[in-house]
C-alpha positions as a printed NumPy array, in Angstrom:
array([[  0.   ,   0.   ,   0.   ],
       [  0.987,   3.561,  -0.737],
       [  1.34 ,   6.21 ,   1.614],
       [  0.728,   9.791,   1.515],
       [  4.076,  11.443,   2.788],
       [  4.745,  15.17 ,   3.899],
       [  7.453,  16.617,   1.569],
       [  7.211,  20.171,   2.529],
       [  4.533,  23.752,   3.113],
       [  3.24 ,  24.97 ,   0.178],
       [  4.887,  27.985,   0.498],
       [  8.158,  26.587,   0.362],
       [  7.938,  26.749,  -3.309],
       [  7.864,  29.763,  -5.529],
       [  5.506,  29.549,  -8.876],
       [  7.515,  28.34 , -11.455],
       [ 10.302,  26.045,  -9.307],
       [ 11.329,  23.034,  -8.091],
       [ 12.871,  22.142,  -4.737],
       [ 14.209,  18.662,  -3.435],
       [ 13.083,  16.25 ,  -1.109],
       [ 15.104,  13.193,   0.42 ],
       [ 12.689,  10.554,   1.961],
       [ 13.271,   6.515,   2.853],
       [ 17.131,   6.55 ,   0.924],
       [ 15.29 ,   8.416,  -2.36 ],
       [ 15.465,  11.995,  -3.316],
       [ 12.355,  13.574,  -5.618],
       [ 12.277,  16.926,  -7.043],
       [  8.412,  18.848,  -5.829],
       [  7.916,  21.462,  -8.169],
       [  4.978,  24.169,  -8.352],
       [  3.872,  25.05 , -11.463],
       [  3.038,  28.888, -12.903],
       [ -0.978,  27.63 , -12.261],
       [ -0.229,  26.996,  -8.857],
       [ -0.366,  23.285,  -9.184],
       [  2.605,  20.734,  -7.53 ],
       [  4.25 ,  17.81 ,  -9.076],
       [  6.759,  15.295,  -8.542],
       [  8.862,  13.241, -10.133],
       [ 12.439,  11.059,  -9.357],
       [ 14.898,  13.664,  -8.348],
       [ 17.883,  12.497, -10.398],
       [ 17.671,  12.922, -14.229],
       [ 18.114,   9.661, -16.022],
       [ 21.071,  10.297, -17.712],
       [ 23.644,  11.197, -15.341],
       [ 21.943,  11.207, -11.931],
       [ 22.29 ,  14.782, -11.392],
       [ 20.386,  16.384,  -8.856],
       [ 17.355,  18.141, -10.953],
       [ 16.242,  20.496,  -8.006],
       [ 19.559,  22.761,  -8.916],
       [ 17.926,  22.911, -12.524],
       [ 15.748,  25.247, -14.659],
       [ 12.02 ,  25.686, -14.61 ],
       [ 10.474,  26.773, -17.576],
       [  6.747,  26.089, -17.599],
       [  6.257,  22.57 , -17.503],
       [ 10.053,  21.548, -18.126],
       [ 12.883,  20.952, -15.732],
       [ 16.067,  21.225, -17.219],
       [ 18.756,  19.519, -15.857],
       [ 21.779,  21.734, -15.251],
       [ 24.51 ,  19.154, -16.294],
       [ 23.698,  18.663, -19.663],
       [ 20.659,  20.847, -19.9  ],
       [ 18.359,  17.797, -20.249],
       [ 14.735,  18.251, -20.621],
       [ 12.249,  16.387, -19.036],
       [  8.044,  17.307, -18.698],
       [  7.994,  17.462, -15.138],
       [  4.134,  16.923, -15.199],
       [  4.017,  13.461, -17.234],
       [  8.141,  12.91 , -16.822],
       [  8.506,  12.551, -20.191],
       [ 11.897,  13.066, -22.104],
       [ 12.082,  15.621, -23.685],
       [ 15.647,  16.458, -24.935],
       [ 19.004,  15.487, -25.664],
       [ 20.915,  13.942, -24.355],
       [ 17.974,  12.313, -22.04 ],
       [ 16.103,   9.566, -23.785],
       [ 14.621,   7.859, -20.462],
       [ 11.361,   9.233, -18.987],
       [ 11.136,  10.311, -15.436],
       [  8.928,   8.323, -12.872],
       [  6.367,  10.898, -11.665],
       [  4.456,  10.231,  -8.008],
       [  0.815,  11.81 ,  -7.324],
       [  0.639,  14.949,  -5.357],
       [ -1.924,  16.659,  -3.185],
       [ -2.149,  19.693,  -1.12 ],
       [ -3.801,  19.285,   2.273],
       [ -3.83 ,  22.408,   5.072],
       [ -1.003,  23.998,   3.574],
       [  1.256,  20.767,   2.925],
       [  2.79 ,  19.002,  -0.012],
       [  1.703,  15.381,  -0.185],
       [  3.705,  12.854,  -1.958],
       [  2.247,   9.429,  -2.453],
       [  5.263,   7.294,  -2.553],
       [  5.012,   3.391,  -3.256]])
């Protein structure tokens, strides 16, 4: 079973950014979107497990800031060169001011 995990306030994260979260040996990348919605998705891109919280936001794409990889943070699709593997994205809800992360 799944469980709904705390990953940080709301306000923690600016419209339009990401921010990282370590949890159970794992780190994720939360990110808010310029409609006020949250995401998340694996925190390491695919290609050389760089941390994508130090990356770019740019509407729905994180890009990583190694290789500037490109990823849809909303479906964690690839997106760019030189990253051809998708990201695994979690559910995410917002409850009394917290970030959620459903993590299973």
């Amino acid at each position: 079973m799944s469980d709904w995990v705390e990953a940080c306030a709301a306000d923690d994260i600016d419209e339009e950014d990401v921010m990282r979260f370590d949890h159970g040996g794992r780190t994720f990348a939360i990110y808010r979107s310029p409609d006020d919605e949250y995401f998340a998705t694996d925190g390491l891109c695919t290609h050389e497990k760089v941390h994508l919280a130090d990356g770019l936001v740019m509407d729905d794409i994180i890009e990583c800031p190694k290789h500037n990889g490109r990823f849809n943070y909303k479906t964690g699709a690839a997106r760019g060169a030189p990253v051809c593997v998708s990201l695994r994205t979690y559910p995410v809800k917002v409850e009394g001011g917290k970030v959620l992360v459903q993590i299973g």
